[in-house]
N, C-alpha and C positions, 0 to 999 in steps of 0.2 A: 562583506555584502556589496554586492554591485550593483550602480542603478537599473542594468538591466534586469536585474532580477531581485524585486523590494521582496524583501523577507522579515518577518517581523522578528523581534529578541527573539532568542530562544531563553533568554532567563525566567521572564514571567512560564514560557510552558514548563521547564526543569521544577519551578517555584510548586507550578499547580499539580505533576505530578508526583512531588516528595512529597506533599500534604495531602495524598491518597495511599490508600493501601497500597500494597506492588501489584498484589492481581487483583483490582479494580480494574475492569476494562477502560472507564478513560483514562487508567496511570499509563496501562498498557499501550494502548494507541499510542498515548501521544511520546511517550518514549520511542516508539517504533515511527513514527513521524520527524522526530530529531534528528534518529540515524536517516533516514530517509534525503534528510535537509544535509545532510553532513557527506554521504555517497554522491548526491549530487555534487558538491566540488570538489569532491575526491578523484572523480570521471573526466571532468571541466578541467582538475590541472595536473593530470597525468598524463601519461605516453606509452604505446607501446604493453609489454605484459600488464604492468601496475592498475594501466587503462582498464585493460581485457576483465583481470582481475576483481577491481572497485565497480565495471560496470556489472557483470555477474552478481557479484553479492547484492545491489542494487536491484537488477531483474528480477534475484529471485526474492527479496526480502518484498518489492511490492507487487510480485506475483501473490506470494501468498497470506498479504496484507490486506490486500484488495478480496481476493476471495474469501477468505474470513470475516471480513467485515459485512458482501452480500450476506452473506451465511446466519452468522448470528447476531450481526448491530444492526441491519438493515431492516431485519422483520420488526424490532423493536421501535427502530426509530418511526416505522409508519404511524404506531400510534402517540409516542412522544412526543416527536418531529411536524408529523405529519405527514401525508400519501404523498404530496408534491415536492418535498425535500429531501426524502428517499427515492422517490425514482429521478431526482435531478443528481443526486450523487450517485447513483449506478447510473444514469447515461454517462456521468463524465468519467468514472471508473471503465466502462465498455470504450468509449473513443479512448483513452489513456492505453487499455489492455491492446488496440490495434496496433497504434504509435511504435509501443514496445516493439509487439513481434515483427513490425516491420525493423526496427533499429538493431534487432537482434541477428539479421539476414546479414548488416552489412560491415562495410569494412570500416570499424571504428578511428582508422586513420585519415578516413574521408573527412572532405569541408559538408558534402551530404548527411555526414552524422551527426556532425556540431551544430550544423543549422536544427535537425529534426530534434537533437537531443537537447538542445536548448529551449525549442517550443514545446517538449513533453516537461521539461522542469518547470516553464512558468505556470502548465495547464495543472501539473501534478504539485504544486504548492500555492495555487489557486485553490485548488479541492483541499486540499489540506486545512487549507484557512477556511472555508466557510464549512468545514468537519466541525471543527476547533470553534468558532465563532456561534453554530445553528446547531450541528447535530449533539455535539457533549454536553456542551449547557441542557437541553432538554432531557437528554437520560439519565441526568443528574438530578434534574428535578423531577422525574416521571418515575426515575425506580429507586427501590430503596439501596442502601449500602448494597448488605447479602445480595441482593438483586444481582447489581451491577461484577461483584465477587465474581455470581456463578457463571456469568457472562463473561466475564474474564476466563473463567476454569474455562469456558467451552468454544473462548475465540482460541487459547494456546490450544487446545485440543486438533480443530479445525484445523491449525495453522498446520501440525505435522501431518496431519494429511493432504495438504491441499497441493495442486500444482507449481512445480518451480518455474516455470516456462510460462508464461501470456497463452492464454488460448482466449480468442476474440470470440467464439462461438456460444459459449460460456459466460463470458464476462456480462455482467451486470444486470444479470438475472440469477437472483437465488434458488430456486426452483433447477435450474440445470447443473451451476455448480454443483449441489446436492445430487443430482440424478448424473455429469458427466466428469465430477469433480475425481472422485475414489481412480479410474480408470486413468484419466490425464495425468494423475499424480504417481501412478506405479510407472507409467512412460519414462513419466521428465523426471522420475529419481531413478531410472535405470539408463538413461541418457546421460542421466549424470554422473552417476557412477561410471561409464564405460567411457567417459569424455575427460574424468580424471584421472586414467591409469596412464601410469609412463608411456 
């Protein structure tokens, strides 16, 4: 951990989510948040392919992290949470989904990618923390077990369909995801497909 970038333990989150089901959606998040935590200095101290490689699995893991969570934690938290702490974690989801597709245009061996790529890890484990800190505690306490279950069953669900790519258009409004989501994600798994052939 480096002071430039305060991160908290990850033991107390490992702790909170092995004392949940596995498809509980806060187990699921916040596992998916670890890896998250873990990509980022995989990026930060690599080089060259490995770079390419760890930042990839990264874009795509919180491409459709982010969109899954508009999707079906978002609608929930408005009334757990509340209106103003839902639409303050999709504005920062929407500026975060930009960052990306900009970072994804360039040439990851730039000083221009380490600068940007290092203000999208503070911003994107900023949002992480007040997820973890505001949003899970209250869908914890706002839905039951089974609740939270099925909400898991239908955040993995989501997740295989949603987009591998950042599209900003989209981002951090659930209502479009839902309506440009399906479309973007047959794209960017056929981009990806034809981008990992020899």
């Amino acid at each position: 951990m480096s002071a430039q970038f305060p991160e908290m333990d990850d033991e107390p989150r490992r702790e909170k989510a092995a004392g949940l089901p596995d498809d509980d959606v806060v187990a699921i998040l916040l596992r998916q948040h670890a890896r998250i935590r873990a990509l980022f200095g995989e990026v930060r101290g690599a080089e060259g392919a490995r770079k390419q490689d760890a930042f990839n699995e990264l874009r795509g893991l919180l491409a459709v992290h982010e969109t899954a969570e508009e999707m079906i934690v978002r609608p929930v938290a408005k009334d757990t949470a509340g209106e103003d702490e839902a639409h303050a974690r999709n504005a920062e989801e929407r500026k975060a989904n930009k960052v990306l597709a900009e970072l994804e245009k360039m040439d990851l061996s730039s000083e221009e990618f380490d600068v940007q790529f290092a203000q999208l890890q503070q911003d994107v484990l900023a949002h992480a923390g007040r997820e973890e800190a505001m949003e899970f505690p209250a869908l914890e306490a706002g839905c039951t077990p089974e609740q939270r279950r099925t909400m898991g069953s239908r955040l993995v669900t989501a997740e295989r369909a949603a987009p591998t790519h950042p599209h900003p258009t989209a981002a951090g409004s659930p209502v479009l995801q839902w309506t440009l989501g399906p479309f973007a994600s047959l794209l960017d798994r056929a981009r990806d497909a034809f981008s990992s052939r020899p």
